[in-house]
C-alpha positions in Angstrom: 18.7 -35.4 -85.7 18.7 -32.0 -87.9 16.0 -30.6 -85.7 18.1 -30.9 -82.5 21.3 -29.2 -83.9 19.1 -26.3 -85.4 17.4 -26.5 -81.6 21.1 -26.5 -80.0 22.6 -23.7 -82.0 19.4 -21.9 -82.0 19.4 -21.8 -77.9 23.2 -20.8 -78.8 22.4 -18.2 -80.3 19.9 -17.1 -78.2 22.2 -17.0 -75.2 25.1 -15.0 -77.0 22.5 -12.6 -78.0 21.4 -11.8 -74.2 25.4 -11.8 -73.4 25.7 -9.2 -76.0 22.6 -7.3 -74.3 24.1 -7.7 -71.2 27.3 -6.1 -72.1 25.5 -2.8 -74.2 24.2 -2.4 -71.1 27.3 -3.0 -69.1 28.7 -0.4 -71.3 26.1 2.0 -71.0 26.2 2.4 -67.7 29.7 2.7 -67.6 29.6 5.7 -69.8 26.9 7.2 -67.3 28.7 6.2 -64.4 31.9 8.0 -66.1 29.9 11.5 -67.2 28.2 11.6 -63.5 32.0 11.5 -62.1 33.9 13.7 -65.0 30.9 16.2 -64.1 31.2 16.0 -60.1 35.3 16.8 -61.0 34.9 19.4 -62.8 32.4 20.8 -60.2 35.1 20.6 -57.8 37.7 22.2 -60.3 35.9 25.2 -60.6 35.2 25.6 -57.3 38.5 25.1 -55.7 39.8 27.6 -58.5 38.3 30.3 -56.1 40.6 31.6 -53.6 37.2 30.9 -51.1 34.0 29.2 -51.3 31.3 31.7 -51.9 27.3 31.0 -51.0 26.9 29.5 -54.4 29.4 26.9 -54.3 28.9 25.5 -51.4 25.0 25.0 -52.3 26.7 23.1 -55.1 28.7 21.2 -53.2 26.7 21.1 -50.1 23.1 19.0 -49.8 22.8 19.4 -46.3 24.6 21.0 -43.0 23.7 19.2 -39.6 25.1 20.6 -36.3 24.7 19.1 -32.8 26.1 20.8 -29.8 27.8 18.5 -27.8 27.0 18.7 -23.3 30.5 19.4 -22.8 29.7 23.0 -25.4 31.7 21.6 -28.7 29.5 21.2 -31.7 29.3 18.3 -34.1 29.0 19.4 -37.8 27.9 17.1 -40.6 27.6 18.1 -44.1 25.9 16.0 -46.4 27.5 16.7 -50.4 25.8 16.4 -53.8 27.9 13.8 -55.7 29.8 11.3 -55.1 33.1 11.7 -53.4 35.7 8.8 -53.4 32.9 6.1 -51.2 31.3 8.5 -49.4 28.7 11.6 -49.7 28.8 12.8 -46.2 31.5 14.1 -44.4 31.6 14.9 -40.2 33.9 17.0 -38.2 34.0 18.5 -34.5 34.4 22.3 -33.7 36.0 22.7 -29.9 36.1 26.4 -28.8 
């Protein structure tokens, strides 16, 4: 009868230990997760403090620029950002002459 309570509370304590695991880990991915958007903010904080965007900023911003002219002349323009932005790292937009 001893055996099986030691046995019982030792599987006990074997299972709260791998919920406390579980939640360091939890936590330190939330930090991560946390730093990687503070730093994509502040990114876009100095940027936008610029009156314009210069050639620099946008290659921070900016991972990749995709255009597609349209048959009736108007272009398609996709730009692909570094970072995460609010669900969503690519943004599309069409330019009519």
């Amino acid at each position: 009868m001893y055996n099986s309570m030691v046995e019982k509370r030792e599987a006990e304590i074997a299972e709260l230990t791998q919920k406390i695991e579980d939640c360091k880990k939890f936590d330190e991915l939330s930090k991560k997760r946390r730093d990687e958007l503070m730093s994509t903010a502040e990114m876009l904080d100095e940027v936008l403090l610029e009156p314009y965007i210069t050639d620099a900023n946008m290659r921070l911003l900016v991972r990749k620029v995709t255009v597609h002219e349209n048959e009736d002349g108007s272009l398609d323009v996709s730009l692909e950002f570094n970072g995460y932005f609010k669900d969503t790292s690519t943004g599309c937009f069409e330019i009519n002459e």
